[in-house]
C-alpha positions in Angstrom: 15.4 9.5 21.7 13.7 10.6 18.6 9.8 9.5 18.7 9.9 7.0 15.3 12.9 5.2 18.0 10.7 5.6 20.7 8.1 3.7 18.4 10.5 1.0 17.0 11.7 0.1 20.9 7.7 -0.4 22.0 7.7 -2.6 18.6 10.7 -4.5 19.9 9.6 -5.5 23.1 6.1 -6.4 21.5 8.2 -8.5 19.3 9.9 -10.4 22.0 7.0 -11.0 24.1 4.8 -12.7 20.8 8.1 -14.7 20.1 8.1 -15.8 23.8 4.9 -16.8 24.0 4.6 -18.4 20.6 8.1 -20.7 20.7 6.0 -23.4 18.4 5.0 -21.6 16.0 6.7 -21.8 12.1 5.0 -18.1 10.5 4.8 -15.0 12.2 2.2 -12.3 10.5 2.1 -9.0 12.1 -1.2 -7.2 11.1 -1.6 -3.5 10.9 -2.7 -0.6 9.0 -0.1 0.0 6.1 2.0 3.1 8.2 2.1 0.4 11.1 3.2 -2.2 9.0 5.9 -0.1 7.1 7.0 0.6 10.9 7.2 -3.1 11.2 9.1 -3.2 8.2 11.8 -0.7 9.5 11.5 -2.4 12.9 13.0 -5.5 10.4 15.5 -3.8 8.7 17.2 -2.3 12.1 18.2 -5.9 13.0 20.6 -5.9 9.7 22.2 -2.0 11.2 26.0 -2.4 12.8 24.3 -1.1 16.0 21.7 -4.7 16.0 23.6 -6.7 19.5 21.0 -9.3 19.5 21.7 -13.5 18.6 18.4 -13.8 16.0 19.4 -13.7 12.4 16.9 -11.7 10.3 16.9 -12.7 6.3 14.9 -10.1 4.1 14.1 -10.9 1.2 11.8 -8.5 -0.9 12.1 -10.3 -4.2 9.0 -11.5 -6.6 7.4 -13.9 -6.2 6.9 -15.8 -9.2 5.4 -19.3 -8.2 5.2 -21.9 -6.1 8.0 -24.0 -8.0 10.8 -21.5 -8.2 10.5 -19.1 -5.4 12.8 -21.4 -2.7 15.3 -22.1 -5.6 14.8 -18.5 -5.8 16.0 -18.1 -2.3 18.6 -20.5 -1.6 20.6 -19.0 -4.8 21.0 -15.6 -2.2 22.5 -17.5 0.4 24.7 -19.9 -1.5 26.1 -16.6 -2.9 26.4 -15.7 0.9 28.3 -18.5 1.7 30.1 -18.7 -1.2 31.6 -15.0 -0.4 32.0 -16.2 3.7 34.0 -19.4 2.1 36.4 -17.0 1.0 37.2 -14.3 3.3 37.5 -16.4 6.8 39.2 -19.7 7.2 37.5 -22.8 8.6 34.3 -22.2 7.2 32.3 -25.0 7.7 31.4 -27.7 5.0 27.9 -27.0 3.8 26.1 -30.1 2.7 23.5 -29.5 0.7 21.0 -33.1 0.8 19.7 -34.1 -2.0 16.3 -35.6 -1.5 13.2 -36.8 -4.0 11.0 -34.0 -4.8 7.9 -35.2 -2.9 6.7 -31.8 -2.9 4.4 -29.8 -3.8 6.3 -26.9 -3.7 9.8 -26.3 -4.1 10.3 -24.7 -0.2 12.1 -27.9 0.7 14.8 -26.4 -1.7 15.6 -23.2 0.5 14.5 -25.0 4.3 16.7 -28.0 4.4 20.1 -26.1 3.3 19.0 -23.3 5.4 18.8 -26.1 8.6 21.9 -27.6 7.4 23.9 -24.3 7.5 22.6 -23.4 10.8 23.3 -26.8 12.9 26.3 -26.6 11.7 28.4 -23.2 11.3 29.1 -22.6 15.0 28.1 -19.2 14.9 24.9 -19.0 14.3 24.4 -22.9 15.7 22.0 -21.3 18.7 20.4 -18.6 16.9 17.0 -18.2 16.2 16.6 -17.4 12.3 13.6 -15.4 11.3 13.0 -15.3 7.3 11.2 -11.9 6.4 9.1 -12.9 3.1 7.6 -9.4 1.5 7.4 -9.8 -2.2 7.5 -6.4 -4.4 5.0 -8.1 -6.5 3.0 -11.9 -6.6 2.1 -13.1 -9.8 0.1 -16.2 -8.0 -1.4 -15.1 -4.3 -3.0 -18.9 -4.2 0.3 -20.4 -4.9 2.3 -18.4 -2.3 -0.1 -20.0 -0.2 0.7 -23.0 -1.0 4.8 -22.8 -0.5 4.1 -21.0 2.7 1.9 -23.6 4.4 3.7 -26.2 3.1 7.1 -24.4 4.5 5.4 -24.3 7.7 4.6 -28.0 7.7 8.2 -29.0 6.6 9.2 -27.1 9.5 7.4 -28.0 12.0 8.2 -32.1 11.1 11.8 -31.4 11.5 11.6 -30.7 14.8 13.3 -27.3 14.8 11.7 -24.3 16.2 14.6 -22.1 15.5 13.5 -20.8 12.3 10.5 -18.9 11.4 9.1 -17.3 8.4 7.7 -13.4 9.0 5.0 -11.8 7.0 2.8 -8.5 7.1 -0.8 -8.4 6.1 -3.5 -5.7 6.6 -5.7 -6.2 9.1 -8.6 -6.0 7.4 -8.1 -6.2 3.3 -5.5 -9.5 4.3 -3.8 -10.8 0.8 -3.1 -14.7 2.4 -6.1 -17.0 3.6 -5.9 -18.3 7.4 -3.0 -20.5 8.2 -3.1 -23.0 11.3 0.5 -22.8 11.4 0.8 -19.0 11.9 0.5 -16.9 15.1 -0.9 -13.5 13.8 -0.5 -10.5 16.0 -1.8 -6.8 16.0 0.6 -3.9 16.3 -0.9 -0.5 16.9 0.8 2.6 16.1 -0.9 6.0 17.2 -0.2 7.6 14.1 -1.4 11.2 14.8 0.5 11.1 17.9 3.5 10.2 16.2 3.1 13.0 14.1 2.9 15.5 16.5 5.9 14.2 18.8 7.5 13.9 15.6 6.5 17.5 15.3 7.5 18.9 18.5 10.7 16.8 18.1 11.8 18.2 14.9 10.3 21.9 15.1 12.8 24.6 16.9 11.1 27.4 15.9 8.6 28.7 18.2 5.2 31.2 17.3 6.0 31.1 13.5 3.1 30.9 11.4 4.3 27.6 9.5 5.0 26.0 12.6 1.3 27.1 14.2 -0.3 26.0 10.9 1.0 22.6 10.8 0.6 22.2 14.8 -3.3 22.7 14.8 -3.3 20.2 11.4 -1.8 17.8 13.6 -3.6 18.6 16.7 -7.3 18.7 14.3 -5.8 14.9 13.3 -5.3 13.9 16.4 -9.0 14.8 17.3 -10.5 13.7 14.3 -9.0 10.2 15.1 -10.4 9.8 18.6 -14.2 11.3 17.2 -13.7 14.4 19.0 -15.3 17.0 16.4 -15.9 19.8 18.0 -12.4 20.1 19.0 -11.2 19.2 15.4 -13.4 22.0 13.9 -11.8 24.8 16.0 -8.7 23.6 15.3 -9.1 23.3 11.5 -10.4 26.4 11.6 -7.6 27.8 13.4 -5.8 26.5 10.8 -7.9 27.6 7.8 -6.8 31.3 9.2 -3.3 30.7 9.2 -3.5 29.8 5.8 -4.5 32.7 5.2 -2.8 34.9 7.0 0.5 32.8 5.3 -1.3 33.3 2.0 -0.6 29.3 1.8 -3.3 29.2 -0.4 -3.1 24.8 -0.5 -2.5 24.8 3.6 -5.8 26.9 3.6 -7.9 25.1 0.8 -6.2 21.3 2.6 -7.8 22.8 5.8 -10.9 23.8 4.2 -10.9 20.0 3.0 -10.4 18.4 6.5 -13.4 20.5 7.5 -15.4 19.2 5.6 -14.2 15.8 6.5 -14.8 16.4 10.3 -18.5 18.3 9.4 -19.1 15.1 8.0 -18.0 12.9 11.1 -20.1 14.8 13.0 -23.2 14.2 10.7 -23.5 18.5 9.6 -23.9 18.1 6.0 -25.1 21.5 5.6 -22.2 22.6 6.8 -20.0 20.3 4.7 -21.7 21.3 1.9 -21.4 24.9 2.9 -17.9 24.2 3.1 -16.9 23.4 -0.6 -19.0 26.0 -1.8 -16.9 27.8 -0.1 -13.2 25.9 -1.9 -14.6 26.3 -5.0 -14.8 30.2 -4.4 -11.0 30.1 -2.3 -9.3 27.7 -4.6 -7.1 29.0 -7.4 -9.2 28.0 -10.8 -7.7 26.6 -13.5 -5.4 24.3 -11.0 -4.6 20.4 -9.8 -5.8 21.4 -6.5 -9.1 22.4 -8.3 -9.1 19.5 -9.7 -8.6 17.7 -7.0 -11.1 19.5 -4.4 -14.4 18.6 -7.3 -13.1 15.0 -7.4 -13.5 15.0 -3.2 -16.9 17.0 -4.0 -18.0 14.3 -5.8 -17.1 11.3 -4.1 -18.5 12.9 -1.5 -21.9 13.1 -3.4 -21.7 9.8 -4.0 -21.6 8.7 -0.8 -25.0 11.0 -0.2 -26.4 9.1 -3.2 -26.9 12.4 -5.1 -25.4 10.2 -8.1 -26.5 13.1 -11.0 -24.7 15.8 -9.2 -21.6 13.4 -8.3 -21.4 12.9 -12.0 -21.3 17.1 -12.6 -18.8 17.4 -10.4 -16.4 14.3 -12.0 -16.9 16.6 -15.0 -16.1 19.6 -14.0 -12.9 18.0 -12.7 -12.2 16.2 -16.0 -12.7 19.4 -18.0 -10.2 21.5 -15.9 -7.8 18.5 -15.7 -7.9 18.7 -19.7 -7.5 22.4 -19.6 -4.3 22.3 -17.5 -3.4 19.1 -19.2 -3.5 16.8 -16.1 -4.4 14.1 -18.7 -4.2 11.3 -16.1 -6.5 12.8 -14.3 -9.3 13.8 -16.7 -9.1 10.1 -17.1 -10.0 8.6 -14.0 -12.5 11.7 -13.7 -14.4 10.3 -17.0 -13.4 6.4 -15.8 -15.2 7.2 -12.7 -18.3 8.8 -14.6 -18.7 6.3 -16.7 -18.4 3.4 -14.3 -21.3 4.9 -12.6 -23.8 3.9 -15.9 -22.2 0.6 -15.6 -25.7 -1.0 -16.7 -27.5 -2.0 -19.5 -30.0 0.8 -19.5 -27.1 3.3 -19.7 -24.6 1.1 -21.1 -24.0 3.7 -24.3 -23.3 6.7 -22.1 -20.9 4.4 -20.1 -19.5 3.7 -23.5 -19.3 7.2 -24.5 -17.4 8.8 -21.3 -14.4 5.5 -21.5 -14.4 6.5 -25.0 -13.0 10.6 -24.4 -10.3 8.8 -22.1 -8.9 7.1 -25.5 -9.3 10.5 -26.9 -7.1 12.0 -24.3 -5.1 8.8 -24.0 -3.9 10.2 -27.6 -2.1 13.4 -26.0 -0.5 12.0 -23.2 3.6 10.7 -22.3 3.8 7.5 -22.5 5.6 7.0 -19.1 1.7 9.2 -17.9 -0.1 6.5 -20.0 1.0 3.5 -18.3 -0.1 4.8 -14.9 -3.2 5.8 -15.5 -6.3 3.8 -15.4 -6.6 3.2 -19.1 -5.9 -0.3 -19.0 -8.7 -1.0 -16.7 -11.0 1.5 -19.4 -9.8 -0.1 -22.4 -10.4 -3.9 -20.8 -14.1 -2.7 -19.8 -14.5 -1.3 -22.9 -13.3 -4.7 -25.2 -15.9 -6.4 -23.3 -19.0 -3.6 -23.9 -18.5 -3.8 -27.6 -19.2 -7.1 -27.1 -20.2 -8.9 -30.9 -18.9 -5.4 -32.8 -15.4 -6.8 -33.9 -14.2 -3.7 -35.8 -14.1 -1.8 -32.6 -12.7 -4.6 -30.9 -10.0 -4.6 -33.5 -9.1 -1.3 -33.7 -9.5 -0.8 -29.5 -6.9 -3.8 -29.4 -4.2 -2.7 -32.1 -4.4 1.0 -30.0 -3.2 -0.9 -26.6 -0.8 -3.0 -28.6 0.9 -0.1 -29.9 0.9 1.8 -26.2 1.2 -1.7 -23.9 1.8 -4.4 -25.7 0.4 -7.8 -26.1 -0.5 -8.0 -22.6 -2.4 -5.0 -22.1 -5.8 -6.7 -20.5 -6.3 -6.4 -16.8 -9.0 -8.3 -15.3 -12.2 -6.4 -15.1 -15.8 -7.5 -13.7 -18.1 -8.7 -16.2 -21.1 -6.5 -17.9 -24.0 -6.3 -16.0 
């Protein structure tokens, strides 16, 4: 057994045992980090394979959400379609009566519930099944009115007496999208991720003593430690790894090394040493290149962090100009967003102008496919509200993002300060 299956088969009988336990309960909501919850999420899909024995009926449904008035008519369209196809290729499908009742709603869950109850009291096949209705939206225009239909789903639920279908939901366990719901039984899963990896590794990797294989082992091994606060042990093994890089002459495995250093000098409260450390990328690193890039944004976020905010902003720059060089647009952006965010006050409101202003500049030279996923929406909406009373620039900033996004180019953006 590979180790993801070992991992799905320890989610299963977690699964099992919170289903047990929790019989009246409408809403599931398994809470994780986001690789535990993607786990989850597989864990889900593998009751839809041929090899799935089980009785329970998972539905998946990964559609948008669009509000709290459409999303069950949304729903119960899929399996009418479902039926519809059943209807036709067995005989003695039963009738499926779909009630008709007065909308005293406030949502229109009522819509998919009652027909999904109807069709399972009375096909015989899945008559004594449990049915578990996996909601996980690719996008939710309205997070207060999914809410809504989901409590209120719950409550229809749990009046009609049936504890045979339940809706299942992910959240994170900390930044959670959905406010508490009595209804709901939320449950942690824990996945040890770095051990995963390296099972995964040892799993997938035949080849003994080659240097690739040694180079991503200590990696692994330097995660592994990092994750249980064992720094010492992390450092010799990033270190390890920092010299098969070289030997390799993986030049990103050795600066990526380099990086984790720093990360686990920094754990372990050395800043000398961390700073030491990306003295010492800026020297290895290959100039003119994303990674460069890349390794002065860390440097400066980093800085930040120390609260050495004038040399944080150096090192955004440096970043930005190298990005512009090598014409990694996107990221000269973000490097100049970031920069100017930091003056995000009235004493320094001008240079805050200033910086957002060079990303329009470079906005100019870049694909448009590289302009919509950049942060120059956010930039642009910051920037319509700093003008403030000066209309022409307000004009002209609008008629720009009309031309590149449309009318709807605004995203929501904190007020000045």
């Amino acid at each position: 057994m590979n180790p993801v299956d070992l991992e799905l088969v320890k989610l299963k009988r977690q699964w099992q045992n919170v289903v047990k336990l929790n019989e009246d309960k409408p809403m599931f909501i398994c809470l994780g980090e986001k690789h535990e919850t993607d786990l989850f999420d597989g864990f889900i899909k593998s009751r839809l394979s041929e090899d799935y024995d089980g009785e329970d009926i998972f539905l998946i449904h990964y559609q948008e959400f669009n509000g709290m008035s459409t999303f069950g008519q949304a729903l119960f369209e899929e399996w009418k379609e479902y039926y519809e196809m059943l209807e036709k290729s067995e005989k003695d499908t039963p009738q499926w009566k779909l009630e008709t009742r007065d909308n005293q709603f406030k949502t229109d869950a009522y819509k998919a519930f009652f027909p999904l109850l109807d069709l399972k009291r009375n096909f015989p096949r899945i008559k004594d099944s449990k049915i578990y209705l996996y909601i996980a939206p690719v996008r939710i225009n309205e997070i207060k009115e999914l809410s809504i239909w989901m409590k209120e789903w719950c409550e229809i639920c749990v009046d009609s007496g049936t504890q045979d279908i339940k809706l299942v939901w992910t959240e994170h366990h900390t930044y959670k999208t959905l406010p508490e719901n009595s209804h709901a039984h939320s449950f942690r899963v824990n996945v040890d991720i770095h051990q995963l990896m390296q099972n995964t590794a040892a799993h997938t990797n035949r080849k003994k003593n080659s240097l690739d294989t040694d180079f991503q082992q200590q990696i692994l091994t330097a995660s592994n430690h990092l994750s249980k606060g064992r720094y010492k042990e992390a450092e010799l093994s990033l270190k390890a790894a920092v010299k098969l890089g070289k030997e390799q002459k993986n030049k990103q495995g050795e600066i990526s090394a380099y990086f984790m250093l720093t990360q686990a000098y920094i754990a372990d409260r050395k800043k000398e040493k961390a700073e030491d450390t990306f003295q010492t990328i800026f020297k290895e690193v290959d100039p003119n290149s994303p990674l460069e890039v890349q390794m002065y944004m860390n440097y400066g976020s980093y800085l930040l962090g120390n609260s050495k905010k004038e040399k944080a902003e150096q090192a955004f720059e440096k970043a930005a100009e190298v990005a512009q060089e090598i014409g990694e647009y996107a990221m000269a952006i973000e490097c100049y967003r970031i920069v100017g965010s930091l003056n995000d006050h009235i004493l320094s409101k001008n240079k805050m102008i200033e910086y957002f202003e060079k990303c329009l500049d470079i906005a100019k030279l870049m694909e448009p496919s590289a302009r919509e996923s950049s942060s120059l929406k956010f930039v642009a909406s910051m920037l319509f509200i700093k003008y403030e009373g000066d209309n022409n620039k307000k004009t002209t900033l609008n008629n720009e993002m009309k031309n590149y996004f449309g009318e709807d180019w605004k995203v929501s953006v904190e007020q000045p300060k």
